[in-house]
N, C-alpha and C positions, 0 to 999 in steps of 0.2 A: 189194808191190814198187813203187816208187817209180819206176823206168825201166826200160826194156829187159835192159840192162846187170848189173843186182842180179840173181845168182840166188841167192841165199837170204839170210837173216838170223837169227839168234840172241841173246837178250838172258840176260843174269842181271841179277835186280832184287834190292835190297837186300842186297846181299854187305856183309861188315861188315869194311871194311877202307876207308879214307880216300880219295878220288878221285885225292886228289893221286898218294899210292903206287900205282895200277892207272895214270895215265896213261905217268910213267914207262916201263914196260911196253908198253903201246901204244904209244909212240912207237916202238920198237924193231921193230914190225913189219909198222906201218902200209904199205900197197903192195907185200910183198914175196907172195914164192908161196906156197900155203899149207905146204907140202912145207918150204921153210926157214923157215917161221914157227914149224913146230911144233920143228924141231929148236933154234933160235934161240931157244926158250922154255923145251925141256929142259935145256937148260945156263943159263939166267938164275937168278939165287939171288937171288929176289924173292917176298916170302909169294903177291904176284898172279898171279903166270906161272902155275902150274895151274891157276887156274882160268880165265885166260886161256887157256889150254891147250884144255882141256874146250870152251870154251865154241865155239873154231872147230871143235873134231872136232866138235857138235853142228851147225852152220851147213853143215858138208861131209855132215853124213846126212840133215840137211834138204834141201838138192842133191838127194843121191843118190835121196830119198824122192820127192819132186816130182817130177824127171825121169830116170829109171834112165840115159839114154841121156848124161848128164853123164861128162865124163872128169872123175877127181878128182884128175888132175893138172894141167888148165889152169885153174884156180882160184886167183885171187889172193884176199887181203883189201885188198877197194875204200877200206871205211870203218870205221873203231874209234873209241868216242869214249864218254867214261866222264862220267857225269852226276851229281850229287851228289843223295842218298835222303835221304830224315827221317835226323837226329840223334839220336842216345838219351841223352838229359841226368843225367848224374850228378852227383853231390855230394863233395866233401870235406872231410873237417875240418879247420879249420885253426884259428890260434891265434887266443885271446880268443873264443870262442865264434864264430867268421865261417865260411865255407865258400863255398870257391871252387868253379865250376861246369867241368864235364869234358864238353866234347862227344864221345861216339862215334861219329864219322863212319861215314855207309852210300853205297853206290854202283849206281849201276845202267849195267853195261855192256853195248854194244850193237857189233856186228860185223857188215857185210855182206861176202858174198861176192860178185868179179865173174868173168866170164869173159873168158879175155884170147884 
């Protein structure tokens, strides 16, 4: 943990979904409580939001893990912020023998928890 403040943190690394599409996402529920982040995520109809989902219910048992004495309802998310993973480079065929190249963007997203 990086300051006083962080009580916990959770990453998913190399989710195979574009950073761009998870930031979106993240923006939505950057600073809020976690309590409306996760309902604010159950109604978002975004391939990311599950596992954005997942990923703070894991950051709130890492809490709970580290210090039992944590309320899990004064827990905001401080910080969210989606980084771009290796690429997985495919091929196309296209016409006259050429082939254009198809990046499959990966992501690695990371969330801290604070306590407010």
């Amino acid at each position: 943990m990086a300051d006083k403040e962080t009580v916990s943190r959770a990453r998913l690394r190399y989710a195979r979904i574009s950073p761009q599409k998870v930031r979106l996402v993240a923006d939505l529920i950057r600073g809020e409580d976690v309590e409306n982040a996760l309902k604010v995520l159950k109604f978002t109809r975004k391939r990311s939001a599950p596992m954005v989902g997942k990923l703070i219910q894991s950051a709130m048992a890492n809490a709970t893990d580290v210090d039992p004495s944590i309320d899990a309802d004064a827990l905001y998310v401080k910080t969210i912020f989606v980084d771009g993973g290796p690429s997985l480079r495919r091929y196309l065929p296209r016409a006259q023998g050429r082939a254009t190249r198809i990046l499959k963007r990966t992501s690695h997203i990371t969330v801290e928890l604070g306590l407010r």
